[in-house]
C-alpha positions, 0 to 999 in steps of 0.5 A, a space after each residue: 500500500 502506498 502512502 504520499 504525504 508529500 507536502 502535508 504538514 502534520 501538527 503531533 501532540 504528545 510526539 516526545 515518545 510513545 505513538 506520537 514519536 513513532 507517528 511524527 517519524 512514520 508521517 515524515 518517512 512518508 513525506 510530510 513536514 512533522 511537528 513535534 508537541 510536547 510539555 518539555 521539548 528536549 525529547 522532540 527537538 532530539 527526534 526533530 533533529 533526527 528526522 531533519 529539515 522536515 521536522 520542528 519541535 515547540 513546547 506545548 502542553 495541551 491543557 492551555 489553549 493559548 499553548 495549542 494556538 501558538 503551537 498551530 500558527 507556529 505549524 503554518 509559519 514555518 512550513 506554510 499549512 496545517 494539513 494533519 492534527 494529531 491529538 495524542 498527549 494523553 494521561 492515565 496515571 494516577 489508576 485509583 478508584 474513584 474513592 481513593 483519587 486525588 481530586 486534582 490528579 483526576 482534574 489534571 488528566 480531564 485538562 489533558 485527555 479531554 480538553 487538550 482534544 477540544 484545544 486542538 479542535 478550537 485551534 486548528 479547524 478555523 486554519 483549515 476551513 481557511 485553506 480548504 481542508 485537513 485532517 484531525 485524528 483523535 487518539 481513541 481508546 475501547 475505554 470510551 465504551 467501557 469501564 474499567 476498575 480504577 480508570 474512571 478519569 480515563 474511560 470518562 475522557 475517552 468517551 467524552 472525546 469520542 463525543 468530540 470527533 462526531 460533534 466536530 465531524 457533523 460541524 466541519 464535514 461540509 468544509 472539507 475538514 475530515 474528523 476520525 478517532 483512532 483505537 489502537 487497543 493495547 500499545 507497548 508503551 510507558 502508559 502500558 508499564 504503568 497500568 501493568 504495575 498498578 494490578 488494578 483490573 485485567 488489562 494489567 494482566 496482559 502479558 507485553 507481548 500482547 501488545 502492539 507496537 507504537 509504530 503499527 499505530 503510527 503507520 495507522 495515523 499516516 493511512 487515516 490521513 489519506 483518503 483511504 480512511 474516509 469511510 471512518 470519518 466521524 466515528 473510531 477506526 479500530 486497530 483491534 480488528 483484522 479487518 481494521 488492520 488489513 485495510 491498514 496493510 498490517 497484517 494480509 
């Protein structure tokens, strides 16, 4: 399967490690000018550095919009577009139940998860209306349509940004500006050693080996940014499926 994002000029929340590393580094191997977003930028300005002239590293953190507007207009002054937004940053620590949480850790993870999400939608669908079109690809998880023991801020963010990509879908649709969510299932990340050392409900039972690489959703990122992942559009593309995994070119 072929993928050309020659030209596309993709903003990646999160891109300091994980999926959004994995993202910015497939996106750009496929042609596109990346943008790494990040709270610290040591890790992104060594990835940007590392991809070369095609990449840029900015601070970010999500939970501001002031930081996610500069962090779009930054995206169109340096190499003229914001053609692909990739809302990534995502918390889940700390995993507690509910009447043991620390009500400003749960807050700080609805700032990130959730708001972070709308920030980026704020911020980037006025640009792309403006140029004719783009791509927002919300990073989604199976939590948005279940519970689980211990992730209450999580399965709750989750679901609630599900509830984002269809709202901005039905509002941005007719302008050409294309809103997906993305459930990756398990990935072997940070996120996954620390849901595997809180013991807290089966997911952190799964042996590693059950989950899937950064790069398998990295390489998902860059097909839903094509018009292969239209059919997708307003809703969550799963990578949990083999039906999802095949269109993507993971699996035959």
């Amino acid at each position: 399967m072929s993928i050309d994002l020659t030209g596309k000029t993709a903003l990646i929340t999160g891109a300091s490690r994980g999926i959004g590393e994995a993202a910015a580094r497939i996106m750009a191997g496929y042609g596109a000018n990346v943008v790494l977003a990040a709270r610290s930028t040591s890790d992104c300005e060594r990835i940007a550095a590392e991809i070369g002239d095609k990449a840029l590293a900015v601070a970010c953190d999500v939970a501001s919009y002031a930081d996610v507007d500069n962090a779009v207009s930054k995206a169109v002054s340096h190499f003229g577009s914001l053609d692909i937004l990739v809302n990534n940053a995502g918390l889940i620590d700390p995993i507690a139940r509910i009447e043991d949480s620390d009500p400003d850790a749960w807050d700080l993870v609805v700032d990130v998860n959730f708001k972070g999400v709308y920030h980026g939608l704020r911020a980037a669908i006025p640009v792309m209306k403006q140029q004719g079109g783009g791509v927002i690809i919300n990073i989604s998880s199976g939590a948005a349509t279940g519970a689980l023991e211990g992730w209450s801020h999580y399965c709750a963010t989750k679901a609630g940004v599900l509830s984002l990509t269809r709202c901005a879908h039905k509002e941005s649709a007719s302008d050409n500006v294309r809103v997906v969510g993305l459930s990756p299932g398990t990935v072997a990340t940070d996120m996954q050693r620390s849901i595997k050392d809180s013991g807290v409900n089966p997911v952190s039972q799964l042996d590693w080996s059950q989950h899937i690489s950064p790069e398998w959703v990295g390489k998902a990122i860059a097909w839903l940014s094509t018009d292969a992942g239209r059919a997708y559009d307003g809703d969550d593309f799963s990578l949990k499926t083999e039906e999802g995994r095949r269109a993507v070119g993971l699996i035959t």
